[in-house]
C-alpha positions as CSV (number, residue, x, y, z in Angstrom):
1,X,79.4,103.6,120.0
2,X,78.0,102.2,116.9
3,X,80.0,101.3,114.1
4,X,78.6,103.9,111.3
5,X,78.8,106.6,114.1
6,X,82.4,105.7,114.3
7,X,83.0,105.7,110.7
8,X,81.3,109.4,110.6
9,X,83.7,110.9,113.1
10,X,86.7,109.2,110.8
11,X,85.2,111.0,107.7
12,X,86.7,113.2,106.2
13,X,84.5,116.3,107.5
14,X,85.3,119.3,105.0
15,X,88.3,120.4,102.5
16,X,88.7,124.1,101.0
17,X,91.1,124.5,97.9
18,X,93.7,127.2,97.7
19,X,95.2,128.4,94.4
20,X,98.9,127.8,93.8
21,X,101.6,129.0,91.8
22,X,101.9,126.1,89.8
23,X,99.8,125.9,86.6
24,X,98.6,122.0,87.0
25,X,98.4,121.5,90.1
26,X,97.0,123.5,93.5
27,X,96.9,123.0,97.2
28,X,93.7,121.7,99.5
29,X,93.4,121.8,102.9
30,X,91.7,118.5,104.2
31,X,90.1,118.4,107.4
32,X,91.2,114.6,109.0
33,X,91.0,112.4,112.1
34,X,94.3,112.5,114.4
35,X,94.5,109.4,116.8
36,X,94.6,110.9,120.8
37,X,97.6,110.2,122.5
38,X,96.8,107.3,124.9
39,X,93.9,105.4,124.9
40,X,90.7,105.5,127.1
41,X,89.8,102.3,128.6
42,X,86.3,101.4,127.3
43,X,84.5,101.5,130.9
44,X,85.2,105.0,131.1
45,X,82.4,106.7,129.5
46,X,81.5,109.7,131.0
47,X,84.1,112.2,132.8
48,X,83.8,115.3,135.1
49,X,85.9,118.1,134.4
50,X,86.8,120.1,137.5
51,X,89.4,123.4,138.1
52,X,92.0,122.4,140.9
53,X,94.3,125.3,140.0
54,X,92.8,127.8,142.7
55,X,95.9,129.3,144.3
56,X,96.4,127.6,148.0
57,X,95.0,131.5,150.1
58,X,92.0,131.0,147.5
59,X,90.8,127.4,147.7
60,X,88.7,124.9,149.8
61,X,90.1,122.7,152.0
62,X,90.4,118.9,151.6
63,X,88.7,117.2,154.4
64,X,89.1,113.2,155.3
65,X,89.8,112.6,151.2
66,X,86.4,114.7,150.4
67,X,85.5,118.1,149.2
68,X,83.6,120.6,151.5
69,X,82.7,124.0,151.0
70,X,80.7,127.0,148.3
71,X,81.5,128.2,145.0
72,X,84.6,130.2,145.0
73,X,84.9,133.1,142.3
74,X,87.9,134.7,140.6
75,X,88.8,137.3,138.8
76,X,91.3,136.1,136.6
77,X,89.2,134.4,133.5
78,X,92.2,132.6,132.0
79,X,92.2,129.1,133.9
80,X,88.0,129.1,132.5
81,X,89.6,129.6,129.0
82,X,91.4,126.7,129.3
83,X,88.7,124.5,130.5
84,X,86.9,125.5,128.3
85,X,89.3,124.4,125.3
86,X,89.5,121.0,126.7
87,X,85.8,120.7,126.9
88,X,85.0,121.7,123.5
89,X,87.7,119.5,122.3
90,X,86.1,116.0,124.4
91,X,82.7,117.2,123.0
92,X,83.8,117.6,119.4
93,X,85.0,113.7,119.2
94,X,81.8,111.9,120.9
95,X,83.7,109.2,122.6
96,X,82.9,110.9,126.0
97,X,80.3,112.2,128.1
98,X,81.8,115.3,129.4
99,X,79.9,116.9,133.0
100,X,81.1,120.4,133.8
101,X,81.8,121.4,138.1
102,X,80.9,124.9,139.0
103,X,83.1,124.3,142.5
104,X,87.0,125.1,142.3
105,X,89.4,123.2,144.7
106,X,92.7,123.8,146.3
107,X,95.8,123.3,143.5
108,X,99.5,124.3,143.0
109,X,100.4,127.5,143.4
110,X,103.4,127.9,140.6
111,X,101.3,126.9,136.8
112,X,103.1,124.0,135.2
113,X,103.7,121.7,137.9
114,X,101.7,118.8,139.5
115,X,100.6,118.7,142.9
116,X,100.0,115.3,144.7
117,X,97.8,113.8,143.4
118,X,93.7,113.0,144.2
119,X,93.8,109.7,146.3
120,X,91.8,107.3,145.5
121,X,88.5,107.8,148.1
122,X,88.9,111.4,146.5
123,X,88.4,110.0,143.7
124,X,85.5,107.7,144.3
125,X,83.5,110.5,146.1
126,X,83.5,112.7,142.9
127,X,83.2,109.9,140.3
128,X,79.7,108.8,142.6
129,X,78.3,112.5,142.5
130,X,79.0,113.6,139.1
131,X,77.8,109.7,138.4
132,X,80.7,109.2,136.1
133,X,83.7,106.8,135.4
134,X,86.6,109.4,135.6
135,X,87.8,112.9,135.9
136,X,90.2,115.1,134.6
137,X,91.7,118.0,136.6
138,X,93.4,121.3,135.9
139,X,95.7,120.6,138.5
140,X,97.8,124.0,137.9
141,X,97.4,127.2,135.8
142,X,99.4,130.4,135.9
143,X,99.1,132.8,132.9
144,X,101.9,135.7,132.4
145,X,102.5,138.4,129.5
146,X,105.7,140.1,128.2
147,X,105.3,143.4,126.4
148,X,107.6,143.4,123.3
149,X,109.2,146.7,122.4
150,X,111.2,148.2,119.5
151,X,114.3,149.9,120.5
152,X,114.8,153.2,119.5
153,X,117.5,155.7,119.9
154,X,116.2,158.6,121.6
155,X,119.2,160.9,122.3
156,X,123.2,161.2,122.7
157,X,125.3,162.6,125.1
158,X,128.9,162.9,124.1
159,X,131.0,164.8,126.2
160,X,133.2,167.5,123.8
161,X,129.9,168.0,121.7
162,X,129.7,171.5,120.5
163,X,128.1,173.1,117.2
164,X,128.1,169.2,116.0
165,X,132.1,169.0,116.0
166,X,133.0,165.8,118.2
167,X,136.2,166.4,120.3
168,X,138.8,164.9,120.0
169,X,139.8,164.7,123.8
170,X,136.8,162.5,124.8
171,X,134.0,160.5,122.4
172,X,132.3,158.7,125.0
173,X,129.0,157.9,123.5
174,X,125.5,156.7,125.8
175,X,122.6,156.1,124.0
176,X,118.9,156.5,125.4
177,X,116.4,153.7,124.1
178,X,112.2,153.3,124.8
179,X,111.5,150.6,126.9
180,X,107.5,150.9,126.9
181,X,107.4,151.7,123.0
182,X,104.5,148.1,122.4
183,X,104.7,146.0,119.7
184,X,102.7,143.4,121.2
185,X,102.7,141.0,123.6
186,X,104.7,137.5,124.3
187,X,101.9,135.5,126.3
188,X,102.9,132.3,128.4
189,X,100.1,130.1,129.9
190,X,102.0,127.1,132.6
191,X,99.5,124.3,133.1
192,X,99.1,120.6,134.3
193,X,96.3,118.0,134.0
194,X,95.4,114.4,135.4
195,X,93.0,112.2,134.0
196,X,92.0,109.9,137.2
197,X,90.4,106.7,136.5
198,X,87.5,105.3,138.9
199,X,89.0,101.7,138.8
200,X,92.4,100.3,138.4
201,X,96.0,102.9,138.7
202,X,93.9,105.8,139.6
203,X,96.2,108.2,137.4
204,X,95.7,107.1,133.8
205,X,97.4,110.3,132.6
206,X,99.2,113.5,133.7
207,X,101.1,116.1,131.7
208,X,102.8,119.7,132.8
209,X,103.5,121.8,130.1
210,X,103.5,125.4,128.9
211,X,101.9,127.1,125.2
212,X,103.3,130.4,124.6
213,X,102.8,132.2,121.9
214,X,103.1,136.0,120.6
215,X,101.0,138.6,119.4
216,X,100.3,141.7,118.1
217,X,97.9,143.3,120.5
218,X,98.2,147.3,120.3
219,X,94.6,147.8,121.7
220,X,93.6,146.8,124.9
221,X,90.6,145.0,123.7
222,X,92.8,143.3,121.2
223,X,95.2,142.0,124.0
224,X,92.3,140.4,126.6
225,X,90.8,138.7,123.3
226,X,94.8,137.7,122.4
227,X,95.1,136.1,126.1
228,X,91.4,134.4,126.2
229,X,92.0,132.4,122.7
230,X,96.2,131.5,123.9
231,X,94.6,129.9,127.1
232,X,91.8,128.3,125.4
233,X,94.0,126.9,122.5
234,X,96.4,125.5,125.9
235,X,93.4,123.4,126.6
236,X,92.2,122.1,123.7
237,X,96.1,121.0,123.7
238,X,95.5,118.1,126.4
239,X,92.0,117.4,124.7
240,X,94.0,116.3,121.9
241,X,96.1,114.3,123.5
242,X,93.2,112.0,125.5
243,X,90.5,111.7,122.1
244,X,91.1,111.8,118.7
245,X,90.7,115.0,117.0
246,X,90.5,116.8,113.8
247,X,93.7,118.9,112.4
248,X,93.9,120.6,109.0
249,X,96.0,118.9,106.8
250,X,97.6,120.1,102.9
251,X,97.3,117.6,99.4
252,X,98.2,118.3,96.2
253,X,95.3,118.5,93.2
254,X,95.9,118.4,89.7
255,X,94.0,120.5,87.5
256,X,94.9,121.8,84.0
257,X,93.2,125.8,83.3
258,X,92.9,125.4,79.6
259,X,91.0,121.9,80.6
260,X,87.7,122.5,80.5
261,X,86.5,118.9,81.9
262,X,89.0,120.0,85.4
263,X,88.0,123.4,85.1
264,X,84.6,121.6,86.1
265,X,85.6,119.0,88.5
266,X,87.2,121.7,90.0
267,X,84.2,123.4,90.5
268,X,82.4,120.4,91.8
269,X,85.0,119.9,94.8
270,X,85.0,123.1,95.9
271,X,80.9,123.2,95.6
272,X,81.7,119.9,98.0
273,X,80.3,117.3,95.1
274,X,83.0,115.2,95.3
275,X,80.8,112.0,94.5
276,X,80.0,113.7,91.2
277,X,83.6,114.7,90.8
278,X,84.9,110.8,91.2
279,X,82.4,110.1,88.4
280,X,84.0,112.4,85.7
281,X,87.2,111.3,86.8
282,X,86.3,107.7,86.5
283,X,85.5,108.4,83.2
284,X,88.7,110.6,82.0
285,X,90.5,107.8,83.5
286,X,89.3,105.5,80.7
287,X,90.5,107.9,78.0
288,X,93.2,109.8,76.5
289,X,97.4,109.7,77.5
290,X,98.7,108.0,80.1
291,X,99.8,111.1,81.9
292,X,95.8,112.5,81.7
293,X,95.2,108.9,83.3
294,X,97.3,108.9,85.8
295,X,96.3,112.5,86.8
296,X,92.6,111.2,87.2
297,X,93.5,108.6,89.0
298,X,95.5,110.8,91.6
299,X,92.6,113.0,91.7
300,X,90.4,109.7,92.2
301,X,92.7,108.9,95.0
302,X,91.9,112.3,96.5
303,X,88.3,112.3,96.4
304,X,87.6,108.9,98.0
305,X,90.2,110.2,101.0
306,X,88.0,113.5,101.1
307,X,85.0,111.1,101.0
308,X,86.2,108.8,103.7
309,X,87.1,105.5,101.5
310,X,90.8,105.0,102.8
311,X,90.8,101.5,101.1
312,X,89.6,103.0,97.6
313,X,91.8,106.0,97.7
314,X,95.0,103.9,98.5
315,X,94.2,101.6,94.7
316,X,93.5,104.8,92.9
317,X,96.7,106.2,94.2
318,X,98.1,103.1,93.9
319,X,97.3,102.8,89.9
320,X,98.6,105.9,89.5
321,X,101.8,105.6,90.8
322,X,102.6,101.8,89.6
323,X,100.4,102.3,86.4
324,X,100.9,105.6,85.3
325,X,104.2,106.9,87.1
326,X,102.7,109.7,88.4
327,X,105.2,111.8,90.8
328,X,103.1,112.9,93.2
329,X,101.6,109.5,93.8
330,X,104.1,108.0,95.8
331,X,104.4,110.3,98.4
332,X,100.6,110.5,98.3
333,X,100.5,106.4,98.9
334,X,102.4,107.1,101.9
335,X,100.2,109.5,103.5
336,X,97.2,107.2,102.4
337,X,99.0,104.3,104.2
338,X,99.8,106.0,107.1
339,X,96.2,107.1,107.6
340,X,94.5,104.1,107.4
341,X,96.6,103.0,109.6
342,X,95.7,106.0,112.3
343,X,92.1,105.0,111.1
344,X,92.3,102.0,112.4
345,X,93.4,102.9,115.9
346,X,91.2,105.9,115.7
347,X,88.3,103.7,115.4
348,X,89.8,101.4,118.4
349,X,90.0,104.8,120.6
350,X,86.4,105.9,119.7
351,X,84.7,102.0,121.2
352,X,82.8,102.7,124.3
Protein backbone atom coordinates (compact mmCIF):
# COMPACT_ATOMS: atom_id res chain seq x y z
CA UNK A 1 0.00 0.00 0.00
CA UNK A 2 1.23 3.43 -0.92
CA UNK A 3 2.47 5.63 1.51
CA UNK A 4 -0.28 8.62 1.28
CA UNK A 5 -2.91 5.77 1.31
CA UNK A 6 -1.41 4.81 4.52
CA UNK A 7 -1.24 8.20 5.94
CA UNK A 8 -5.18 8.59 5.03
CA UNK A 9 -6.22 5.58 7.03
CA UNK A 10 -3.94 7.20 10.08
CA UNK A 11 -5.94 10.48 9.73
CA UNK A 12 -7.85 11.58 11.91
CA UNK A 13 -11.26 10.71 10.05
CA UNK A 14 -14.09 12.92 11.97
CA UNK A 15 -14.52 14.67 15.53
CA UNK A 16 -18.05 15.88 16.95
CA UNK A 17 -17.96 18.36 20.00
CA UNK A 18 -20.17 17.97 23.04
CA UNK A 19 -20.93 20.73 25.47
CA UNK A 20 -19.66 20.49 29.03
CA UNK A 21 -20.31 21.87 32.25
CA UNK A 22 -17.43 23.82 32.52
CA UNK A 23 -17.51 27.40 31.13
CA UNK A 24 -13.95 27.33 29.25
CA UNK A 25 -13.52 24.44 28.26
CA UNK A 26 -15.82 21.31 26.53
CA UNK A 27 -15.40 17.77 25.50
CA UNK A 28 -14.72 16.31 21.68
CA UNK A 29 -15.01 13.06 20.59
CA UNK A 30 -12.10 12.22 18.12
CA UNK A 31 -12.31 9.48 15.83
CA UNK A 32 -8.43 7.78 15.82
CA UNK A 33 -6.33 4.86 14.50
CA UNK A 34 -5.85 1.88 17.15
CA UNK A 35 -2.87 -0.47 16.22
CA UNK A 36 -4.40 -4.35 15.76
CA UNK A 37 -3.19 -6.66 18.09
CA UNK A 38 -0.54 -8.77 16.26
CA UNK A 39 0.84 -8.03 13.09
CA UNK A 40 0.08 -9.55 9.57
CA UNK A 41 3.05 -10.72 7.74
CA UNK A 42 3.35 -8.61 4.56
CA UNK A 43 2.82 -11.69 2.07
CA UNK A 44 -0.45 -12.11 3.36
CA UNK A 45 -2.68 -10.00 1.35
CA UNK A 46 -5.77 -11.29 0.63
CA UNK A 47 -7.81 -13.74 3.15
CA UNK A 48 -10.97 -15.96 2.94
CA UNK A 49 -13.33 -15.84 5.63
CA UNK A 50 -15.12 -19.08 6.12
CA UNK A 51 -17.89 -20.37 9.05
CA UNK A 52 -16.50 -23.65 10.82
CA UNK A 53 -18.95 -23.35 13.75
CA UNK A 54 -21.72 -25.71 12.17
CA UNK A 55 -22.59 -27.97 14.98
CA UNK A 56 -20.92 -31.66 14.34
CA UNK A 57 -25.05 -33.49 13.23
CA UNK A 58 -25.05 -30.26 10.83
CA UNK A 59 -21.76 -30.11 9.01
CA UNK A 60 -19.69 -31.61 6.08
CA UNK A 61 -17.32 -34.05 6.54
CA UNK A 62 -13.56 -33.62 6.23
CA UNK A 63 -12.28 -35.96 3.64
CA UNK A 64 -8.23 -36.76 3.06
CA UNK A 65 -7.48 -32.98 4.54
CA UNK A 66 -10.10 -31.47 1.85
CA UNK A 67 -13.64 -30.14 1.92
CA UNK A 68 -16.48 -31.99 -0.02
CA UNK A 69 -19.95 -31.46 -0.15
CA UNK A 70 -23.20 -28.45 -0.85
CA UNK A 71 -24.23 -25.45 0.87
CA UNK A 72 -25.61 -26.14 4.24
CA UNK A 73 -28.36 -23.66 5.66
CA UNK A 74 -29.32 -22.74 9.22
CA UNK A 75 -31.71 -21.20 10.95
CA UNK A 76 -30.01 -19.67 13.63
CA UNK A 77 -28.71 -16.12 12.02
CA UNK A 78 -26.36 -15.29 14.88
CA UNK A 79 -22.93 -17.03 13.74
CA UNK A 80 -23.68 -14.75 10.12
CA UNK A 81 -23.85 -11.70 12.48
CA UNK A 82 -20.63 -12.34 13.59
CA UNK A 83 -19.00 -12.84 10.37
CA UNK A 84 -20.25 -10.26 9.32
CA UNK A 85 -18.74 -7.91 12.05
CA UNK A 86 -15.37 -9.19 11.36
CA UNK A 87 -15.69 -8.58 7.71
CA UNK A 88 -16.76 -5.05 7.88
CA UNK A 89 -14.08 -4.47 10.39
CA UNK A 90 -11.00 -6.05 7.75
CA UNK A 91 -12.74 -4.01 5.00
CA UNK A 92 -12.92 -0.70 6.90
CA UNK A 93 -8.88 -0.71 7.39
CA UNK A 94 -7.71 -1.62 3.60
CA UNK A 95 -4.73 -3.67 4.53
CA UNK A 96 -6.58 -6.77 3.39
CA UNK A 97 -8.41 -8.25 0.63
CA UNK A 98 -11.16 -9.95 2.29
CA UNK A 99 -13.20 -13.05 0.02
CA UNK A 100 -16.41 -14.17 1.60
CA UNK A 101 -17.34 -18.58 1.48
CA UNK A 102 -20.92 -19.37 1.08
CA UNK A 103 -20.07 -23.22 2.22
CA UNK A 104 -20.13 -24.00 6.19
CA UNK A 105 -17.84 -26.80 7.58
CA UNK A 106 -17.89 -29.08 10.48
CA UNK A 107 -16.76 -27.04 14.01
CA UNK A 108 -17.01 -27.41 17.80
CA UNK A 109 -20.01 -28.15 19.22
CA UNK A 110 -19.77 -26.05 22.73
CA UNK A 111 -19.17 -21.90 21.40
CA UNK A 112 -15.93 -20.66 22.96
CA UNK A 113 -13.64 -23.34 22.48
CA UNK A 114 -11.16 -24.40 19.74
CA UNK A 115 -11.34 -27.42 17.85
CA UNK A 116 -8.13 -28.97 16.24
CA UNK A 117 -7.01 -27.16 14.22
CA UNK A 118 -7.00 -26.97 9.90
CA UNK A 119 -3.74 -28.98 9.00
CA UNK A 120 -1.75 -27.69 6.74
CA UNK A 121 -2.95 -29.54 3.08
CA UNK A 122 -6.36 -28.16 4.48
CA UNK A 123 -5.02 -25.29 4.41
CA UNK A 124 -3.35 -25.16 1.11
CA UNK A 125 -6.45 -26.52 -0.70
CA UNK A 126 -8.56 -23.47 0.43
CA UNK A 127 -5.88 -20.79 0.21
CA UNK A 128 -5.44 -22.18 -3.89
CA UNK A 129 -9.33 -21.92 -4.49
CA UNK A 130 -10.22 -18.73 -2.86
CA UNK A 131 -6.55 -17.72 -4.57
CA UNK A 132 -5.56 -16.09 -1.35
CA UNK A 133 -2.56 -16.03 1.20
CA UNK A 134 -4.63 -17.00 4.46
CA UNK A 135 -7.87 -17.61 6.13
CA UNK A 136 -9.56 -16.95 9.16
CA UNK A 137 -12.12 -19.29 10.66
CA UNK A 138 -15.05 -19.03 13.03
CA UNK A 139 -14.03 -22.07 14.50
CA UNK A 140 -17.01 -22.08 17.31
CA UNK A 141 -20.12 -20.00 17.98
CA UNK A 142 -22.94 -20.63 20.50
CA UNK A 143 -25.33 -17.75 21.25
CA UNK A 144 -27.64 -17.89 24.61
CA UNK A 145 -30.09 -15.28 26.35
CA UNK A 146 -31.11 -14.78 30.04
CA UNK A 147 -34.42 -13.06 30.59
CA UNK A 148 -33.93 -10.52 33.57
CA UNK A 149 -36.85 -10.13 35.85
CA UNK A 150 -37.90 -7.78 38.74
CA UNK A 151 -39.06 -9.51 41.78
CA UNK A 152 -42.15 -8.75 43.11
CA UNK A 153 -44.21 -9.72 46.02
CA UNK A 154 -47.25 -11.15 44.90
CA UNK A 155 -48.97 -12.62 48.04
CA UNK A 156 -48.59 -13.88 51.84
CA UNK A 157 -49.66 -16.79 53.54
CA UNK A 158 -49.25 -16.62 57.30
CA UNK A 159 -50.75 -19.19 59.23
CA UNK A 160 -52.97 -17.38 62.28
CA UNK A 161 -54.01 -14.61 59.76
CA UNK A 162 -57.45 -13.52 60.42
CA UNK A 163 -59.25 -9.98 59.97
CA UNK A 164 -55.44 -8.69 59.55
CA UNK A 165 -54.53 -9.58 63.30
CA UNK A 166 -51.21 -11.86 63.08
CA UNK A 167 -51.21 -14.66 65.74
CA UNK A 168 -49.33 -14.95 68.11
CA UNK A 169 -48.94 -18.82 68.07
CA UNK A 170 -47.40 -19.10 64.58
CA UNK A 171 -45.93 -16.07 62.17
CA UNK A 172 -44.49 -18.20 59.59
CA UNK A 173 -44.28 -15.91 56.61
CA UNK A 174 -43.83 -17.33 52.49
CA UNK A 175 -43.71 -14.92 50.01
CA UNK A 176 -44.81 -15.46 46.27
CA UNK A 177 -42.43 -13.52 43.70
CA UNK A 178 -42.84 -13.33 39.44
CA UNK A 179 -40.38 -15.15 37.78
CA UNK A 180 -41.39 -14.25 34.02
CA UNK A 181 -42.15 -10.42 34.97
CA UNK A 182 -39.15 -9.13 31.65
CA UNK A 183 -36.98 -6.43 32.10
CA UNK A 184 -34.84 -7.36 29.33
CA UNK A 185 -32.49 -9.68 28.35
CA UNK A 186 -28.72 -10.74 29.49
CA UNK A 187 -27.29 -12.02 25.92
CA UNK A 188 -23.98 -14.22 25.88
CA UNK A 189 -22.39 -14.95 22.43
CA UNK A 190 -19.14 -17.95 23.10
CA UNK A 191 -16.82 -17.82 20.03
CA UNK A 192 -13.35 -18.77 18.73
CA UNK A 193 -11.30 -17.80 15.64
CA UNK A 194 -7.97 -18.85 13.77
CA UNK A 195 -6.20 -16.91 11.42
CA UNK A 196 -4.16 -19.76 9.33
CA UNK A 197 -1.30 -18.66 7.40
CA UNK A 198 -0.48 -20.26 3.75
CA UNK A 199 3.33 -20.37 4.55
CA UNK A 200 5.37 -20.76 7.71
CA UNK A 201 3.42 -21.94 11.49
CA UNK A 202 0.16 -22.41 9.89
CA UNK A 203 -1.73 -20.83 13.04
CA UNK A 204 -0.67 -17.17 13.16
CA UNK A 205 -3.50 -16.51 15.59
CA UNK A 206 -6.31 -18.05 17.67
CA UNK A 207 -8.48 -16.56 20.39
CA UNK A 208 -11.71 -18.17 22.40
CA UNK A 209 -13.55 -15.68 24.15
CA UNK A 210 -17.12 -14.67 25.02
CA UNK A 211 -18.99 -10.74 24.60
CA UNK A 212 -21.98 -10.56 26.75
CA UNK A 213 -23.83 -7.86 27.15
CA UNK A 214 -27.42 -6.73 28.48
CA UNK A 215 -30.34 -5.13 27.21
CA UNK A 216 -33.59 -3.81 27.41
CA UNK A 217 -35.61 -5.66 24.82
CA UNK A 218 -39.43 -5.61 25.92
CA UNK A 219 -40.59 -6.13 22.29
CA UNK A 220 -39.90 -9.04 20.37
CA UNK A 221 -38.69 -7.13 17.50
CA UNK A 222 -36.50 -5.14 19.82
CA UNK A 223 -34.91 -8.36 21.23
CA UNK A 224 -33.91 -10.26 17.58
CA UNK A 225 -32.38 -6.61 16.62
CA UNK A 226 -30.65 -6.66 20.44
CA UNK A 227 -29.14 -10.25 19.59
CA UNK A 228 -28.13 -9.51 15.71
CA UNK A 229 -26.05 -6.20 16.78
CA UNK A 230 -24.35 -8.23 20.30
CA UNK A 231 -23.19 -10.99 17.74
CA UNK A 232 -22.09 -8.69 15.19
CA UNK A 233 -20.22 -6.31 17.64
CA UNK A 234 -18.49 -10.06 18.94
CA UNK A 235 -16.96 -10.04 15.53
CA UNK A 236 -15.86 -6.98 14.80
CA UNK A 237 -14.05 -7.74 18.33
CA UNK A 238 -11.37 -10.17 16.61
CA UNK A 239 -11.29 -7.70 13.54
CA UNK A 240 -9.84 -5.45 15.86
CA UNK A 241 -7.47 -7.39 17.22
CA UNK A 242 -5.79 -8.69 13.53
CA UNK A 243 -5.95 -4.69 11.63
CA UNK A 244 -5.88 -1.57 12.99
CA UNK A 245 -9.04 0.05 13.59
CA UNK A 246 -10.79 3.26 14.42
CA UNK A 247 -12.26 3.78 18.21
CA UNK A 248 -13.84 7.01 19.48
CA UNK A 249 -11.70 8.79 21.67
CA UNK A 250 -12.58 12.20 24.30
CA UNK A 251 -10.11 15.70 24.41
CA UNK A 252 -10.57 18.58 26.10
CA UNK A 253 -11.18 22.15 24.01
CA UNK A 254 -10.91 25.43 25.39
CA UNK A 255 -13.28 27.95 24.44
CA UNK A 256 -14.40 31.18 26.30
CA UNK A 257 -18.64 32.09 25.57
CA UNK A 258 -18.22 35.81 26.05
CA UNK A 259 -15.12 35.35 23.38
CA UNK A 260 -16.28 36.16 20.36
CA UNK A 261 -13.03 35.16 18.22
CA UNK A 262 -13.67 31.14 20.07
CA UNK A 263 -17.20 31.57 19.73
CA UNK A 264 -16.10 31.46 15.92
CA UNK A 265 -13.36 28.93 15.89
CA UNK A 266 -15.77 27.04 17.55
CA UNK A 267 -18.02 27.16 14.94
CA UNK A 268 -15.46 26.35 12.33
CA UNK A 269 -14.56 22.94 14.07
CA UNK A 270 -17.72 21.74 14.39
CA UNK A 271 -18.57 22.97 10.54
CA UNK A 272 -15.20 20.49 10.16
CA UNK A 273 -12.86 23.73 9.02
CA UNK A 274 -10.29 22.93 11.21
CA UNK A 275 -7.47 24.38 8.65
CA UNK A 276 -9.29 27.72 8.94
CA UNK A 277 -9.54 27.27 12.65
CA UNK A 278 -5.53 26.65 13.16
CA UNK A 279 -5.23 29.91 11.27
CA UNK A 280 -7.18 32.18 13.84
CA UNK A 281 -5.52 30.43 16.46
CA UNK A 282 -2.13 30.96 14.99
CA UNK A 283 -2.88 34.35 15.02
CA UNK A 284 -4.44 34.74 18.76
CA UNK A 285 -1.36 32.99 19.65
CA UNK A 286 0.64 36.01 18.70
CA UNK A 287 -1.44 38.34 20.96
CA UNK A 288 -2.74 39.08 24.18
CA UNK A 289 -1.91 37.16 27.97
CA UNK A 290 0.01 34.39 28.28
CA UNK A 291 -2.94 32.32 29.52
CA UNK A 292 -5.02 33.42 26.07
CA UNK A 293 -1.58 32.02 24.37
CA UNK A 294 -1.30 29.17 25.90
CA UNK A 295 -4.99 28.27 25.28
CA UNK A 296 -4.47 28.82 21.43
CA UNK A 297 -1.78 26.88 21.40
CA UNK A 298 -3.61 23.87 23.16
CA UNK A 299 -6.23 24.41 20.79
CA UNK A 300 -3.44 24.48 17.94
CA UNK A 301 -2.29 21.24 19.41
CA UNK A 302 -5.78 19.89 18.87
CA UNK A 303 -6.43 20.76 15.44
CA UNK A 304 -3.27 19.48 13.84
CA UNK A 305 -4.12 15.91 15.83
CA UNK A 306 -7.79 16.23 14.31
CA UNK A 307 -5.96 17.05 11.00
CA UNK A 308 -3.54 14.21 11.15
CA UNK A 309 -0.07 16.26 11.93
CA UNK A 310 1.02 14.12 15.02
CA UNK A 311 4.51 15.90 14.83
CA UNK A 312 2.87 19.52 14.74
CA UNK A 313 0.38 18.83 17.33
CA UNK A 314 3.02 17.43 19.84
CA UNK A 315 5.13 21.31 19.52
CA UNK A 316 1.96 23.20 19.90
CA UNK A 317 1.14 21.16 22.84
CA UNK A 318 4.47 21.20 23.73
CA UNK A 319 4.65 25.26 23.82
CA UNK A 320 1.85 25.37 25.67
CA UNK A 321 2.67 23.33 28.47
CA UNK A 322 6.56 24.39 28.75
CA UNK A 323 5.80 28.02 27.46
CA UNK A 324 2.66 28.89 28.76
CA UNK A 325 1.95 26.39 31.77
CA UNK A 326 -1.09 25.39 30.59
CA UNK A 327 -2.76 22.38 32.78
CA UNK A 328 -4.24 20.53 30.40
CA UNK A 329 -1.25 20.42 28.23
CA UNK A 330 0.73 17.89 29.95
CA UNK A 331 -1.53 15.20 30.01
CA UNK A 332 -2.48 16.18 26.49
CA UNK A 333 1.56 15.77 25.48
CA UNK A 334 1.18 12.32 26.75
CA UNK A 335 -1.65 11.21 24.77
CA UNK A 336 0.08 13.00 21.67
CA UNK A 337 3.24 10.95 22.43
CA UNK A 338 1.69 7.93 22.90
CA UNK A 339 -0.15 8.26 19.52
CA UNK A 340 2.50 8.86 17.44
CA UNK A 341 4.01 6.27 18.72
CA UNK A 342 0.78 3.77 17.80
CA UNK A 343 1.11 5.80 14.49
CA UNK A 344 4.10 4.54 13.74
CA UNK A 345 3.42 0.89 14.24
CA UNK A 346 -0.02 1.47 12.74
CA UNK A 347 1.63 2.45 9.58
CA UNK A 348 4.15 -0.75 9.87
CA UNK A 349 0.76 -2.96 10.24
CA UNK A 350 -0.99 -1.33 7.20
CA UNK A 351 2.53 -2.27 4.48
CA UNK A 352 1.43 -4.94 2.09
Amino acid sequence: MKRQNILRIVTILSASIVFAGCSKTNYMSVRVVEPARISIPTHIKAIAVLDRSLPPNQAQKIVSGAFTGENVGRNEQEAQYALSGLINTLKESNRLEVKTTDRKWKGEQNGGALPKALNSDSIAILCKEYEVDGIIALESFTYSSIVNTVEKTVGLVESGLRNGVVSTINKTVQTASTINNEDGHTIIVKLAFRFYDSKGDIVLDELAYSHTYNWHANTHYRYNHSKNETSFYSGMLYGKRVVPSYIWVDRNYFRKPNNQVMKMTTRMAIAGDWKGATEVWHQMEKEGSRKKRGRASYNLALGYEVMGDLPQAITWCRKSKDVYRTKLASDYLKILEDRLKEQKLVEEQMVN
